[in-house]
C-alpha positions in Angstrom: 7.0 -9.7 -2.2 10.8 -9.5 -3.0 12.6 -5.6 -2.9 15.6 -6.4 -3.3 17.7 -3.8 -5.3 15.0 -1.6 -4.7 15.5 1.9 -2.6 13.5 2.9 0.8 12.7 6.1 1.0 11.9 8.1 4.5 9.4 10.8 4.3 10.6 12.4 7.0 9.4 16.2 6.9 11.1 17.4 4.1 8.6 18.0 1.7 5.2 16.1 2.3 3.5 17.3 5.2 2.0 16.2 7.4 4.9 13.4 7.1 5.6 10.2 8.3 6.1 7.0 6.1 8.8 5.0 4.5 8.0 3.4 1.2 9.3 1.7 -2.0 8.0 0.0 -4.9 8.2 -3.8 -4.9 9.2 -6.1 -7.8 6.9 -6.1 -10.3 6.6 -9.5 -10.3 7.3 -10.6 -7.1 4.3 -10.2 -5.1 2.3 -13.0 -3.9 -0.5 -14.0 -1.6 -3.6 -11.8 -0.2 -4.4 -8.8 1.6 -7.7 -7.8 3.5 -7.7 -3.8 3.7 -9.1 -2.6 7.1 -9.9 0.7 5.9 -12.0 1.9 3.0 -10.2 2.3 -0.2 -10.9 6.4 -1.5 -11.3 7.5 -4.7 -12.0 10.6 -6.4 -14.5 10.7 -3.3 -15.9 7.2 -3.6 -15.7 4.8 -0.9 -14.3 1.1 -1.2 -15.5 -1.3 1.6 -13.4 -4.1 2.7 -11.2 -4.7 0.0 -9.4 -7.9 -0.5 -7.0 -8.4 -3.2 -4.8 -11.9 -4.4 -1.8 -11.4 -6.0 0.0 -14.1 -8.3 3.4 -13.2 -10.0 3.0 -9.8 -9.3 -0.3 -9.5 -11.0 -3.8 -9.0 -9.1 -5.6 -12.2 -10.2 -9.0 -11.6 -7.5 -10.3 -8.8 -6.4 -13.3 -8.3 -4.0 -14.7 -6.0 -2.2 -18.3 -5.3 0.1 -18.8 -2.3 -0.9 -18.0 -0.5 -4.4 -16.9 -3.8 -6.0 -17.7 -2.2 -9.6 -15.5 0.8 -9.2 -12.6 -1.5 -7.6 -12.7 -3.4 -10.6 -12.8 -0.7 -12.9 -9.9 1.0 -11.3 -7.9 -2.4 -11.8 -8.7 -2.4 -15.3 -7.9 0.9 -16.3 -4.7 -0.6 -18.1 -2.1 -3.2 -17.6 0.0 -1.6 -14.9 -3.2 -1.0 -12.5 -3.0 -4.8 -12.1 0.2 -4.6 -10.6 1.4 -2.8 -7.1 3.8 0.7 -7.3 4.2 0.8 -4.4 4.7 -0.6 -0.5 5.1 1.6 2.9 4.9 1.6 6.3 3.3 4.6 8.3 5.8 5.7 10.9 3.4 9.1 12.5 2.0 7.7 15.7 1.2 11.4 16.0 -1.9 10.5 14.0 -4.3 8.7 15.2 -7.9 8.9 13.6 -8.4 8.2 9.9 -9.8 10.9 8.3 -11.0 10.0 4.4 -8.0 11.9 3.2 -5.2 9.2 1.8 -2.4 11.8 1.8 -2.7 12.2 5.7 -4.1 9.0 6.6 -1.4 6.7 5.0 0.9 8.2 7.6 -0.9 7.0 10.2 1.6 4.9 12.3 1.1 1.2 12.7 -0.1 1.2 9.2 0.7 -0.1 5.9 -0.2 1.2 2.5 -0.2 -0.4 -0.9 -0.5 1.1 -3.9 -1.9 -0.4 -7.5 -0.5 1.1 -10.6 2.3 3.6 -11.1 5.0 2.7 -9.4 8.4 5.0 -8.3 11.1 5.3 -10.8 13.3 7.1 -7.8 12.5 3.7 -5.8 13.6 1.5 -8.9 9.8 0.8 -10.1 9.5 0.1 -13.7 5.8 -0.1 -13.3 3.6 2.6 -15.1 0.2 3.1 -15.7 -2.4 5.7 -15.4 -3.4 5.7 -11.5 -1.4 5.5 -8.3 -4.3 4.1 -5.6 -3.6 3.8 -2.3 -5.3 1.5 0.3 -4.5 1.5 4.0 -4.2 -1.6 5.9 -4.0 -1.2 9.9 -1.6 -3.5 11.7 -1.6 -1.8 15.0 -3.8 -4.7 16.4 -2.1 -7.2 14.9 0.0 -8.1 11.6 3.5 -9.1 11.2 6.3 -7.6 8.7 9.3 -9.9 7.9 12.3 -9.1 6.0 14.7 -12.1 4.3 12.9 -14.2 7.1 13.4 -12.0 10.1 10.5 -10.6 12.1 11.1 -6.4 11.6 7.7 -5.3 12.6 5.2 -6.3 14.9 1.5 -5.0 16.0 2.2 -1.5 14.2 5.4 -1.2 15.3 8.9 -1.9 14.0 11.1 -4.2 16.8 14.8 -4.2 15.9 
């Protein structure tokens, strides 16, 4: 996915608490590839088993799932702008440790990534709307890889420059 022109923003304590991320909403076009979510998705309550999404110009074109497969693509059709991600971030508290259910707290969990379908940022540069912001946690603490313009920035959960 391409972020270029796009700001980062550190959650740092300032207002969201508990805090801990940095995060930014991607080109809405730019995304490409797949992603396997190693946590349940949550929402409204309901649980999302092993989520994997593939993106093509932006645009979720497959989308599976074990469990809740029916809701997943119901969320993802709620309107245009569910298809597309809002929203990219890396959790930077390594004071938490144990996911708990709760997406507010848990996507801070360091050594974690988030992605979010739908609404996007405007503060970040996201021209994205739609109707839901969902967020599904991905844990890269025992393995995963972030580059950045073709440098390796982040490595098994944690970032190494």
């Amino acid at each position: 996915m391409r972020v270029d022109g796009r700001k980062w923003i550190n959650c740092c304590g300032n207002e969201n608490f508990p805090d801990g991320e940095v995060f930014t909403s991607p080109i809405e076009d730019s995304v490409e590839g797949y992603i396997r979510f190693s946590f349940p998705g949550i929402y409204l309550g309901r649980e999302i088993e092993d989520i994997r999404l593939r993106f093509e110009k932006g645009k979720v074109v497959e989308a599976t799932a074990a469990k809740g497969e029916d809701l997943l693509l119901e969320l993802l059709d709620t309107d245009e702008g569910a298809k597309f991600l809002g929203e990219v971030a890396v959790g930077t508290n390594y004071g938490i440790k144990k996911f708990t259910k709760n997406m507010l707290f848990d996507e801070k969990i360091g050594g974690t990534v988030h992605l979010a379908i739908g609404r996007g940022f405007p503060e970040a540069g996201s021209k994205n709307s739609s109707a839901i912001h969902w967020d599904m946690l991905c844990d890269m603490r025992g393995g995963g890889e972030i580059y950045a313009d073709g440098e390796l920035i982040y490595k098994d959960g944690k970032f190494i420059i």
